[in-house]
mmCIF file as gemmi writes it, N, C-alpha and C atoms, coordinates in Angstrom:
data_model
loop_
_atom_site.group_PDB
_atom_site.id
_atom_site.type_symbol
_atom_site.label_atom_id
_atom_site.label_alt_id
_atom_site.label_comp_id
_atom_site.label_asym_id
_atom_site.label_entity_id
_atom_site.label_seq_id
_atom_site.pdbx_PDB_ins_code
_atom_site.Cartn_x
_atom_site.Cartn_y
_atom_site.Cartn_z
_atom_site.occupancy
_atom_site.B_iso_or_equiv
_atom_site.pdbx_formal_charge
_atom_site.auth_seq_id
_atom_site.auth_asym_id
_atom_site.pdbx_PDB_model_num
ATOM 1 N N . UNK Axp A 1 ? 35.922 36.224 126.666 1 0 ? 1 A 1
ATOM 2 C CA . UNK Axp A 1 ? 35.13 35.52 125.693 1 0 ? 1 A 1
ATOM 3 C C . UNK Axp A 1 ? 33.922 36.398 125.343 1 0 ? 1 A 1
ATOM 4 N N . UNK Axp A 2 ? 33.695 36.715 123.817 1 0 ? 2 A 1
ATOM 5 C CA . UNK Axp A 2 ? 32.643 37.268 123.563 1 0 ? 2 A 1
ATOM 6 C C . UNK Axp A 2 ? 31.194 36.945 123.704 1 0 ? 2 A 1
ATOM 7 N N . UNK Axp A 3 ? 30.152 37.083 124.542 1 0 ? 3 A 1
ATOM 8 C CA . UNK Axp A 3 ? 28.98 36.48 124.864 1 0 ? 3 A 1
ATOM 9 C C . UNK Axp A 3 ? 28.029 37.477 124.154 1 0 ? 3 A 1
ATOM 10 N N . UNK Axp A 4 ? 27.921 38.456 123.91 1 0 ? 4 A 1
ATOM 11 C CA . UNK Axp A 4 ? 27.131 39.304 122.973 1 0 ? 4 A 1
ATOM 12 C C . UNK Axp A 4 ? 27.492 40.802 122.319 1 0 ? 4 A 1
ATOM 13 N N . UNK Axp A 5 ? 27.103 41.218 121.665 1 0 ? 5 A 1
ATOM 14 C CA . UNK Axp A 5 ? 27.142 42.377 121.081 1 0 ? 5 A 1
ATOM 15 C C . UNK Axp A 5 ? 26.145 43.662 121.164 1 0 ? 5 A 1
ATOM 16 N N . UNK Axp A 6 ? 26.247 44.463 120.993 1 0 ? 6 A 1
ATOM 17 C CA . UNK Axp A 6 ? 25.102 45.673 121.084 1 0 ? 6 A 1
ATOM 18 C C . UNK Axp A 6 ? 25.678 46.913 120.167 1 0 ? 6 A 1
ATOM 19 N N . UNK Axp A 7 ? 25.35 47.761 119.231 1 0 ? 7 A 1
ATOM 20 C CA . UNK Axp A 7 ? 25.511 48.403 118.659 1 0 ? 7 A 1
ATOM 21 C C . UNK Axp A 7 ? 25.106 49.688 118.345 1 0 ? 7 A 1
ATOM 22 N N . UNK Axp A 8 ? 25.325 50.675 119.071 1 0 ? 8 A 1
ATOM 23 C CA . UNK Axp A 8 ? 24.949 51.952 119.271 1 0 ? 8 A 1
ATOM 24 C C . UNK Axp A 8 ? 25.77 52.837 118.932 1 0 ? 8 A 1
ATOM 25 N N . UNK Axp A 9 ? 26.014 52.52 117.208 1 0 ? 9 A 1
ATOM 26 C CA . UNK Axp A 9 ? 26.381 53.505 116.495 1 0 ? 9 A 1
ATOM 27 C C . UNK Axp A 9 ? 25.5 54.117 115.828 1 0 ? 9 A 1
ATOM 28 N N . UNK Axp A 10 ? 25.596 55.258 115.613 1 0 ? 10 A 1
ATOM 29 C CA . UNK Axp A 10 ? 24.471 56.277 114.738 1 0 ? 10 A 1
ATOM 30 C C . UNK Axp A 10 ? 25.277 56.13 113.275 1 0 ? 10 A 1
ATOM 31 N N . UNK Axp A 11 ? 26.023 55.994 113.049 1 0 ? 11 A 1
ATOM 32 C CA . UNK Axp A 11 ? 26.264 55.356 111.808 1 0 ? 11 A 1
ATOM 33 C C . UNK Axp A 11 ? 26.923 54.565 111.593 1 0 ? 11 A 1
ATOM 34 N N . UNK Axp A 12 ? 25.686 53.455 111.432 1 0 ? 12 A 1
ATOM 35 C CA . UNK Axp A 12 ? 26.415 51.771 111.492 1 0 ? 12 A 1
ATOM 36 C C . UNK Axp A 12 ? 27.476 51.594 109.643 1 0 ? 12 A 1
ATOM 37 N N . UNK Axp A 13 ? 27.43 52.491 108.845 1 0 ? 13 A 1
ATOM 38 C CA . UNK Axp A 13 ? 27.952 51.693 108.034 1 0 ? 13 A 1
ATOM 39 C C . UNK Axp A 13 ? 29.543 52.125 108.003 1 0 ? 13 A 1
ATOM 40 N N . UNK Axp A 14 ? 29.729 53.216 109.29 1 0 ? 14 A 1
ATOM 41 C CA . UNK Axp A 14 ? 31.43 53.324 109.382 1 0 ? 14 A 1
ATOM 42 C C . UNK Axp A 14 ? 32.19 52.505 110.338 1 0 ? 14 A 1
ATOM 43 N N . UNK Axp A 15 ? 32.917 51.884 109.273 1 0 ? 15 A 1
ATOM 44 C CA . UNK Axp A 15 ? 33.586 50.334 109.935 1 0 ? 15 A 1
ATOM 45 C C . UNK Axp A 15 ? 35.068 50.956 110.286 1 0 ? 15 A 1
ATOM 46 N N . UNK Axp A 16 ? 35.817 51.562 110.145 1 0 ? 16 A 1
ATOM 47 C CA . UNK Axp A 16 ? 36.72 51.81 109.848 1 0 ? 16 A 1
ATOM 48 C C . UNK Axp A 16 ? 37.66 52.257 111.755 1 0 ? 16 A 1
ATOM 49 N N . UNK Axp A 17 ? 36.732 52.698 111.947 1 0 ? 17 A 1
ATOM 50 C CA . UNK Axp A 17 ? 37.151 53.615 113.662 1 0 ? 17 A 1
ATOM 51 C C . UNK Axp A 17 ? 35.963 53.542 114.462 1 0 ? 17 A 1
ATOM 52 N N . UNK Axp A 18 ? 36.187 53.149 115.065 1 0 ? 18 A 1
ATOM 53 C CA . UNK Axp A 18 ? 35.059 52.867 116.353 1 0 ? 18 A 1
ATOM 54 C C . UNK Axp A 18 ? 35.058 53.108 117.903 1 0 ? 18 A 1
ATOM 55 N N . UNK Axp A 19 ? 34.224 53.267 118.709 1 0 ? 19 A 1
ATOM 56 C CA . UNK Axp A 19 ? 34.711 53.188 120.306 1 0 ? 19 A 1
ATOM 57 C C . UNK Axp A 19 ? 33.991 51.94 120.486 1 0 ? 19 A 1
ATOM 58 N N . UNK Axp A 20 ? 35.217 51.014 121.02 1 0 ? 20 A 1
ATOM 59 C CA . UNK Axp A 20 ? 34.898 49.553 121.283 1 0 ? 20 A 1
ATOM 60 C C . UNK Axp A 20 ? 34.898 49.543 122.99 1 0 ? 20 A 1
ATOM 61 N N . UNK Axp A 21 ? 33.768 48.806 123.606 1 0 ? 21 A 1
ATOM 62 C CA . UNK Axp A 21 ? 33.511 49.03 124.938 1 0 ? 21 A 1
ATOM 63 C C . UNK Axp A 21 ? 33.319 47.79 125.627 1 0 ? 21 A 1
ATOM 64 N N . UNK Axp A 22 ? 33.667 47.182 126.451 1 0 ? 22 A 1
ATOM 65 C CA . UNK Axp A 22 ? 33.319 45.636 126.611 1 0 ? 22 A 1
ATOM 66 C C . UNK Axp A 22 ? 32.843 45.722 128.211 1 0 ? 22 A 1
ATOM 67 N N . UNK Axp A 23 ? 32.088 45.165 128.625 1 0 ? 23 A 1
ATOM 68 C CA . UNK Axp A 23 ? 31.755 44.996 130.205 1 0 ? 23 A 1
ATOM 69 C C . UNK Axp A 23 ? 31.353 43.416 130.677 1 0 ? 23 A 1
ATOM 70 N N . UNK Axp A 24 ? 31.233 43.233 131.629 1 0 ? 24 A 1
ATOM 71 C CA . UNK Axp A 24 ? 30.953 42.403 132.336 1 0 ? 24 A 1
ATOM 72 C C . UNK Axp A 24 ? 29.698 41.635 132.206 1 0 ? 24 A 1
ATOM 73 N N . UNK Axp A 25 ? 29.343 40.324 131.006 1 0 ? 25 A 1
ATOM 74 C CA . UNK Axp A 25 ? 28.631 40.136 130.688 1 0 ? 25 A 1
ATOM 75 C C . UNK Axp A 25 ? 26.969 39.906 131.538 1 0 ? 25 A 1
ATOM 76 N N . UNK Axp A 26 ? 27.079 39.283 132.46 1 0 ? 26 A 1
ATOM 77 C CA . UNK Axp A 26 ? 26.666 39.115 133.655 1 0 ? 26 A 1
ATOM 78 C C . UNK Axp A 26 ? 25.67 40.505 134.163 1 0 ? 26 A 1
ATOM 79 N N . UNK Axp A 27 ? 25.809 42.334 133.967 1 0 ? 27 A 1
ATOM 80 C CA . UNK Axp A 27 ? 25.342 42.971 133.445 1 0 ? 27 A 1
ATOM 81 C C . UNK Axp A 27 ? 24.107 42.98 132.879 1 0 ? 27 A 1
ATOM 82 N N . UNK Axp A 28 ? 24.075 42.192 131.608 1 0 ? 28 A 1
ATOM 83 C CA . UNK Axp A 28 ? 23.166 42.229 130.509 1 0 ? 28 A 1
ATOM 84 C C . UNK Axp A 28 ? 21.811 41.372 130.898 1 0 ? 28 A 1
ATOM 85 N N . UNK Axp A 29 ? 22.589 40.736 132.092 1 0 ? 29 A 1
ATOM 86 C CA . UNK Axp A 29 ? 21.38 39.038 133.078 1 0 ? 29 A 1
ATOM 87 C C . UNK Axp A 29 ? 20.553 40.208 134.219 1 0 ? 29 A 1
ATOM 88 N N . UNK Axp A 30 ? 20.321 41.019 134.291 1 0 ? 30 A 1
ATOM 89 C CA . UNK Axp A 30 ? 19.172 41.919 134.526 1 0 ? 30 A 1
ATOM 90 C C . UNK Axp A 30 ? 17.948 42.365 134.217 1 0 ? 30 A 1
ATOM 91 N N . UNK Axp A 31 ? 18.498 41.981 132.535 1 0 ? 31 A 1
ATOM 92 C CA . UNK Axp A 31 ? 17.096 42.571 131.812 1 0 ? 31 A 1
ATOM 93 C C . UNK Axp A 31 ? 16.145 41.68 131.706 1 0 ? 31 A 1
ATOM 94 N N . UNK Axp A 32 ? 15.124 41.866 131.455 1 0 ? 32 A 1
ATOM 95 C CA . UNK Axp A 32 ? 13.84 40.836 131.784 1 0 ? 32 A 1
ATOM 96 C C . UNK Axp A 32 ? 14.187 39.928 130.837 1 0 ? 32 A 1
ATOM 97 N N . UNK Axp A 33 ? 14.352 40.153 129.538 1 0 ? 33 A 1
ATOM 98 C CA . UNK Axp A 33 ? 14.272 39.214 128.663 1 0 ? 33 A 1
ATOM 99 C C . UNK Axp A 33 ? 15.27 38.549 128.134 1 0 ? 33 A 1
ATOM 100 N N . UNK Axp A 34 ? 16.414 38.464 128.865 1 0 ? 34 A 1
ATOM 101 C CA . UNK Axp A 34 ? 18.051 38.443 128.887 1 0 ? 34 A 1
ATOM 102 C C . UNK Axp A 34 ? 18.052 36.622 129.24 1 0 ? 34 A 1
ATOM 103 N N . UNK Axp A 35 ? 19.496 36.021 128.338 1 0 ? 35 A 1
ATOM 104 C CA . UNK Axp A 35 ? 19.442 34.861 128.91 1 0 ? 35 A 1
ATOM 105 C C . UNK Axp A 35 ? 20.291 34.959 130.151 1 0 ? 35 A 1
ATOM 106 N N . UNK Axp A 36 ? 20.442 33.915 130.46 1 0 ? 36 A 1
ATOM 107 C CA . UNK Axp A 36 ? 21.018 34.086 131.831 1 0 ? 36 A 1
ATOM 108 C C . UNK Axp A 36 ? 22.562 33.114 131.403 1 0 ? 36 A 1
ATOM 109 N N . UNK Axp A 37 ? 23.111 34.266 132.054 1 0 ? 37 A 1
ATOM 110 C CA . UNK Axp A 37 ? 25.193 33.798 132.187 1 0 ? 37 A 1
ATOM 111 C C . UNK Axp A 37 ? 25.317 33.103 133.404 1 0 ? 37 A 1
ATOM 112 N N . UNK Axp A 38 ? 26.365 31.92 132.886 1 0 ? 38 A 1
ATOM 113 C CA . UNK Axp A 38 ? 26.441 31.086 134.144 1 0 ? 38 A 1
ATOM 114 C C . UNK Axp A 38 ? 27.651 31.79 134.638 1 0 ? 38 A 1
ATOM 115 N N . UNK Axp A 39 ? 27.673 31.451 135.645 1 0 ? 39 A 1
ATOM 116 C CA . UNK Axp A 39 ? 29.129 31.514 136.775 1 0 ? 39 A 1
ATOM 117 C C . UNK Axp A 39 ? 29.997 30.817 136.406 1 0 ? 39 A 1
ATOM 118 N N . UNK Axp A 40 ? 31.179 31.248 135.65 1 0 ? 40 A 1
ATOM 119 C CA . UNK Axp A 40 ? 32.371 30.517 135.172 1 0 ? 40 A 1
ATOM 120 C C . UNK Axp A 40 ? 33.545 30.827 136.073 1 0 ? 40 A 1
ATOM 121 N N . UNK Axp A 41 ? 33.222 31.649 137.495 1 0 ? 41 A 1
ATOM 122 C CA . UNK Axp A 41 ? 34.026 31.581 138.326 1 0 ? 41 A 1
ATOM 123 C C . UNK Axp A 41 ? 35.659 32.807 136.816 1 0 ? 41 A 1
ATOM 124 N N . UNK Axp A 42 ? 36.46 32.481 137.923 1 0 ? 42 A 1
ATOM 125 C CA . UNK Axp A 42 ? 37.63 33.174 137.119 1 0 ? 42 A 1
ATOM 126 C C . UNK Axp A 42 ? 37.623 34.543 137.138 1 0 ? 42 A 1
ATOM 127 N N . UNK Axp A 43 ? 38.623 35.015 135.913 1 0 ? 43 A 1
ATOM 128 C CA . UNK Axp A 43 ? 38.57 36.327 136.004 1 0 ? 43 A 1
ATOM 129 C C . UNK Axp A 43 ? 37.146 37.26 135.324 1 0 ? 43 A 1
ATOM 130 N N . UNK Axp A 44 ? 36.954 38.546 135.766 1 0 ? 44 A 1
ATOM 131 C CA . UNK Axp A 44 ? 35.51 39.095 135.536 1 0 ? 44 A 1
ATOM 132 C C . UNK Axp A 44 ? 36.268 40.801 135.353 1 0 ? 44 A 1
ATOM 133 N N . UNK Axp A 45 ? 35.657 40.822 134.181 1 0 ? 45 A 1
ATOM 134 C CA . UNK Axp A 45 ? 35.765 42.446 133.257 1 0 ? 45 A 1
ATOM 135 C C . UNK Axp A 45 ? 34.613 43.308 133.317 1 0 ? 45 A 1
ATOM 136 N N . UNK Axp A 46 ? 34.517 44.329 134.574 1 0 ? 46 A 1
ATOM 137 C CA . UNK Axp A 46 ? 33.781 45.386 134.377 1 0 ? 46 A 1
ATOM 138 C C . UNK Axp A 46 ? 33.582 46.27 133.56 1 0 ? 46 A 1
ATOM 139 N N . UNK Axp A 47 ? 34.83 46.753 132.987 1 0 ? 47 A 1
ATOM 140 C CA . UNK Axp A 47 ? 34.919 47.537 132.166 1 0 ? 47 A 1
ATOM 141 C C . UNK Axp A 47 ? 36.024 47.854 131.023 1 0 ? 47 A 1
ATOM 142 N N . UNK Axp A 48 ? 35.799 47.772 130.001 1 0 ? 48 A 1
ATOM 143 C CA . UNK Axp A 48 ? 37.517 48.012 129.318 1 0 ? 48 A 1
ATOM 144 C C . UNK Axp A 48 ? 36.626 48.589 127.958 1 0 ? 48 A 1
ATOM 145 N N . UNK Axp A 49 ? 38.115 49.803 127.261 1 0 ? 49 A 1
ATOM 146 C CA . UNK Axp A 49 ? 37.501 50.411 126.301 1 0 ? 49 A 1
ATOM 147 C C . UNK Axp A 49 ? 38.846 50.181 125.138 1 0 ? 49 A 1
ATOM 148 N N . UNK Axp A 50 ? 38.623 50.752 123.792 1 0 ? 50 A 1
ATOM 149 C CA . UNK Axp A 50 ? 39.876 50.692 123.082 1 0 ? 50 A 1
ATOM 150 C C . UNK Axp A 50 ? 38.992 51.549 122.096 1 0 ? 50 A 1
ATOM 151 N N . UNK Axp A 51 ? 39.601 52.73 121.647 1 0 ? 51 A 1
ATOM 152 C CA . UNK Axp A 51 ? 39.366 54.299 121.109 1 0 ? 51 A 1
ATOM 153 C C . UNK Axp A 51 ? 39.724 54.044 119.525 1 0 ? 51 A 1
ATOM 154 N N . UNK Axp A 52 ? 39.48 54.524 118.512 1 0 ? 52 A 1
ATOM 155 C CA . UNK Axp A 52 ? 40.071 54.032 117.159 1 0 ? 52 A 1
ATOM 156 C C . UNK Axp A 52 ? 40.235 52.882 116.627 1 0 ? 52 A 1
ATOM 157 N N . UNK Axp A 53 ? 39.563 51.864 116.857 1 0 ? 53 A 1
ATOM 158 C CA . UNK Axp A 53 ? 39.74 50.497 116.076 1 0 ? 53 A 1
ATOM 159 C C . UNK Axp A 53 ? 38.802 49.966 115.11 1 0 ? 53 A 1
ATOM 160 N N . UNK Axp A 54 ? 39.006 49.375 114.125 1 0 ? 54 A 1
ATOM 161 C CA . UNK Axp A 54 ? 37.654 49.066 113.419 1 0 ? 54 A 1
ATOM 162 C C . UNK Axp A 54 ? 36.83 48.226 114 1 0 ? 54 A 1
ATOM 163 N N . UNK Axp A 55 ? 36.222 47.945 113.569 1 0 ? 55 A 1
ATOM 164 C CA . UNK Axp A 55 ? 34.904 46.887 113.583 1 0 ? 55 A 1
ATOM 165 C C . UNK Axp A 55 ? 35.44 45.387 114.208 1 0 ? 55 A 1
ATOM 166 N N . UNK Axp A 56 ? 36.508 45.29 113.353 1 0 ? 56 A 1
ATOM 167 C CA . UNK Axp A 56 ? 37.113 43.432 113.072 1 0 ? 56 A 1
ATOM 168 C C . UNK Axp A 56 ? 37.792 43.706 114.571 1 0 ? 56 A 1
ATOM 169 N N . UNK Axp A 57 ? 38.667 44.331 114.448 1 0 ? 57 A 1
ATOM 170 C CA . UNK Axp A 57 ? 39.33 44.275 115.95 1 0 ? 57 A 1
ATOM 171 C C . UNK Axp A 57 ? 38.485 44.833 117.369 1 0 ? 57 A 1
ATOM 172 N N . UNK Axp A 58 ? 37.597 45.158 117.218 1 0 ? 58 A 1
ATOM 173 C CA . UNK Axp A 58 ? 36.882 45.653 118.518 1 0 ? 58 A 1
ATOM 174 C C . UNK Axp A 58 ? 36.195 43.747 118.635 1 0 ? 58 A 1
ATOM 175 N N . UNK Axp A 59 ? 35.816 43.472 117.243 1 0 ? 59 A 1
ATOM 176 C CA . UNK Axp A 59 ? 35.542 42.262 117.588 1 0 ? 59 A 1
ATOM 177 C C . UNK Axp A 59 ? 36.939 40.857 118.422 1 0 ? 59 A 1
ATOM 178 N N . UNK Axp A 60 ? 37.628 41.113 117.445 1 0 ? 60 A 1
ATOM 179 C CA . UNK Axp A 60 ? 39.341 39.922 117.876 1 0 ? 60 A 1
ATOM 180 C C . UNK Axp A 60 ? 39.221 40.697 118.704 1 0 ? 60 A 1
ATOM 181 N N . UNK Axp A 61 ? 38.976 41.387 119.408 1 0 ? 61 A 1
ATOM 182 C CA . UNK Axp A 61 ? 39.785 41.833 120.902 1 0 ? 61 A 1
ATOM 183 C C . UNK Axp A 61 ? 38.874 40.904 121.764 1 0 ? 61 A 1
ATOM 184 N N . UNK Axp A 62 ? 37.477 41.738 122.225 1 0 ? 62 A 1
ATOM 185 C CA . UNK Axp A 62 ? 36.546 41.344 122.783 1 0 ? 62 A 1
ATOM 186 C C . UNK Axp A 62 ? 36.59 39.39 123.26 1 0 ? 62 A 1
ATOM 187 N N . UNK Axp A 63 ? 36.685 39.299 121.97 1 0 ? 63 A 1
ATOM 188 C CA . UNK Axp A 63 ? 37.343 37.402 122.062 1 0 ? 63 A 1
ATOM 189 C C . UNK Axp A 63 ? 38.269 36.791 122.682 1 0 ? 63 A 1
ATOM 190 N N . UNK Axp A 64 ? 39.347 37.605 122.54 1 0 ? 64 A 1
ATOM 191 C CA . UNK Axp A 64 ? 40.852 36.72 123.15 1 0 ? 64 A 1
ATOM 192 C C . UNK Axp A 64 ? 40.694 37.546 124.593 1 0 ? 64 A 1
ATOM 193 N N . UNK Axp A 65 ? 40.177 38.425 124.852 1 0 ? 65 A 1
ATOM 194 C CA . UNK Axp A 65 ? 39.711 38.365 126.567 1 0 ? 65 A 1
ATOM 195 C C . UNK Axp A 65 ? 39.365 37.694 127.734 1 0 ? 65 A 1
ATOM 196 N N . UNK Axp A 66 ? 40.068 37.232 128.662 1 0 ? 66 A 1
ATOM 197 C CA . UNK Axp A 66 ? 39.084 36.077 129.414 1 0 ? 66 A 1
ATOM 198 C C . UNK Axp A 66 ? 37.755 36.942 130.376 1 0 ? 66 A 1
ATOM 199 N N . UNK Axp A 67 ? 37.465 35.87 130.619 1 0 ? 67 A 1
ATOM 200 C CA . UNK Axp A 67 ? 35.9 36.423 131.427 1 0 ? 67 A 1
ATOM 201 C C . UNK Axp A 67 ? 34.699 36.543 129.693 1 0 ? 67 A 1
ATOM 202 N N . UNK Axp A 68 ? 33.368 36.66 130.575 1 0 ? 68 A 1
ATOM 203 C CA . UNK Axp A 68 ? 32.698 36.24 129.646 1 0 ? 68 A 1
ATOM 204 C C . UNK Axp A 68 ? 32.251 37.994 129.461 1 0 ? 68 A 1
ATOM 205 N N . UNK Axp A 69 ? 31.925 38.926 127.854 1 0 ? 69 A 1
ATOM 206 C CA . UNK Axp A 69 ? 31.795 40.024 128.08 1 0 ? 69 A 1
ATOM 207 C C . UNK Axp A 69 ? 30.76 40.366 127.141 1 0 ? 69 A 1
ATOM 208 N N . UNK Axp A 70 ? 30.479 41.597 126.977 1 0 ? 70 A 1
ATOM 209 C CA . UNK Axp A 70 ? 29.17 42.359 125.747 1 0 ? 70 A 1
ATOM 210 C C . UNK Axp A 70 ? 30.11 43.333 125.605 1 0 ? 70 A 1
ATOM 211 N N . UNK Axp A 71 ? 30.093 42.773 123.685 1 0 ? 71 A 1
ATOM 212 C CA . UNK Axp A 71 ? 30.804 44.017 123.41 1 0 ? 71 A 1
ATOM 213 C C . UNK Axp A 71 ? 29.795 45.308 123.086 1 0 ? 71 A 1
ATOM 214 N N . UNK Axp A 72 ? 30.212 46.595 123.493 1 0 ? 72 A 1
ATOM 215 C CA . UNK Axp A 72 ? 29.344 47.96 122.628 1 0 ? 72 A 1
ATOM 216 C C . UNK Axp A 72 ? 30.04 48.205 122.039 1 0 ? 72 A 1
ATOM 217 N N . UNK Axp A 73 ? 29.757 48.86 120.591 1 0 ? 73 A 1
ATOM 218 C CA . UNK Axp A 73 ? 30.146 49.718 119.371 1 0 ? 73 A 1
ATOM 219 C C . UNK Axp A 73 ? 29.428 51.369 119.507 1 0 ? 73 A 1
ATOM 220 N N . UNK Axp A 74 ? 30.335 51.754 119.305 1 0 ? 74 A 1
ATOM 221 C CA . UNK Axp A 74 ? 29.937 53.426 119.257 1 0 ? 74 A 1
ATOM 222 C C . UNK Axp A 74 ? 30.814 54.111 118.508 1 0 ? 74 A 1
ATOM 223 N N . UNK Axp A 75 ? 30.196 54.925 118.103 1 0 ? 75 A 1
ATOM 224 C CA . UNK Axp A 75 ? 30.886 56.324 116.488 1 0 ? 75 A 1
ATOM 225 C C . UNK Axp A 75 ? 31.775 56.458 117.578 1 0 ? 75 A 1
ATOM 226 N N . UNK Axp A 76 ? 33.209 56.507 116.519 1 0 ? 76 A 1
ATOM 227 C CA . UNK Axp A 76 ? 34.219 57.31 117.136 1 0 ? 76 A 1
ATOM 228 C C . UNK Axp A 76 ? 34.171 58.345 116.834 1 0 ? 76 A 1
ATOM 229 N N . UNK Axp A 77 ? 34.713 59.019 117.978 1 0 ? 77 A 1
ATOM 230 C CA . UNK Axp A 77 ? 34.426 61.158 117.331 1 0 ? 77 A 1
ATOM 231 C C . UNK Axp A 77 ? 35.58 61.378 117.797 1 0 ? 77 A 1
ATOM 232 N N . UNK Axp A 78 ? 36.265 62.323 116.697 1 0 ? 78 A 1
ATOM 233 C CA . UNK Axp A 78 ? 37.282 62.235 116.305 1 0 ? 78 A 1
ATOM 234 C C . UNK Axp A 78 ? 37.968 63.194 117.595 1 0 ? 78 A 1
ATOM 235 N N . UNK Axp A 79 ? 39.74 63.644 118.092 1 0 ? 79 A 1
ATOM 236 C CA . UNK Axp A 79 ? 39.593 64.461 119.016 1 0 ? 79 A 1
ATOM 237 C C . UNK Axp A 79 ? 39.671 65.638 118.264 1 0 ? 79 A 1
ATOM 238 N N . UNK Axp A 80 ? 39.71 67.094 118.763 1 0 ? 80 A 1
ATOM 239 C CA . UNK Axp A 80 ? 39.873 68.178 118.459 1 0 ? 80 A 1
ATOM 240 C C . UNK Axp A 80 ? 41.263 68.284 117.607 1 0 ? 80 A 1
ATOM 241 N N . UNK Axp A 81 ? 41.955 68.22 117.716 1 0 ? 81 A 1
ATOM 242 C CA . UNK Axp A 81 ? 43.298 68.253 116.507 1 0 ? 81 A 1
ATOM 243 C C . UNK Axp A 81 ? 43.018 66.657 115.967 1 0 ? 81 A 1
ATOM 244 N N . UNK Axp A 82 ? 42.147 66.434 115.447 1 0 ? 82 A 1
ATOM 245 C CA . UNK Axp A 82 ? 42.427 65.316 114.589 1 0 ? 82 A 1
ATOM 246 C C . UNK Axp A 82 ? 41.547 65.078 113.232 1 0 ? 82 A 1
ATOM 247 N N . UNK Axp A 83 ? 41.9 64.96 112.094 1 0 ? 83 A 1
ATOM 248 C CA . UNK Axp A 83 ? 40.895 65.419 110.952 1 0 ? 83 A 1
ATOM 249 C C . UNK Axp A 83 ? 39.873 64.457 110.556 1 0 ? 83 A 1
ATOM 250 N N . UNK Axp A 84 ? 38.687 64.807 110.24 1 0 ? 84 A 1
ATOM 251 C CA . UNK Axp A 84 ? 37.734 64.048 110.152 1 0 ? 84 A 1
ATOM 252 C C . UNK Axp A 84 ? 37.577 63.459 109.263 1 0 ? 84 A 1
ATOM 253 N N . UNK Axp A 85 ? 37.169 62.259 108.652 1 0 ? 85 A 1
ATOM 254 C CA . UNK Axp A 85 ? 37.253 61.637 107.187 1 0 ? 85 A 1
ATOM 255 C C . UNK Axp A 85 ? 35.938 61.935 106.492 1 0 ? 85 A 1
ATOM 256 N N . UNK Axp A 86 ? 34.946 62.765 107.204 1 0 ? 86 A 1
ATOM 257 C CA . UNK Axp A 86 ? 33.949 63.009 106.613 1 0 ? 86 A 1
ATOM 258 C C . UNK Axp A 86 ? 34.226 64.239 105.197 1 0 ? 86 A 1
């Protein structure tokens, strides 16, 4: 289940390919000014990634996940044999 977002792309207006990153919401209940995640017991996601997806699906993913998570967004960079759309 998606509980928040964070976005640390350097260029937010490329929707197209992304590195979608999701962790363990529970995480984010550290920071001083953070609300606090209850204990829903169940399953719990430290870490999961998915390389090339847009925007919409880093989001539908993040969602149909159980456990409660924060998604990150980050520029996908492209690999070495692969052409850049810039």
């Amino acid at each position: 289940m998606l509980i928040n977002v964070m976005d640390f792309r350097e260029r937010p207006y490329r929707w197209s390919k992304v590195l979608a990153v999701v962790q363990n919401a529970a995480e984010d209940a550290t920071a001083d000014d953070a609300d606090p995640v209850p204990d829903m017991g169940g399953i719990v996601i430290d870490y999961a990634e998915r390389e090339c997806v847009s925007v919409r699906e880093a989001f539908l993913w993040a969602e149909r996940l159980d456990g409660m998570v924060t998604l990150q967004l980050y520029d996908h960079e492209p690999d070495a044999g692969e052409v850049s759309d810039d």
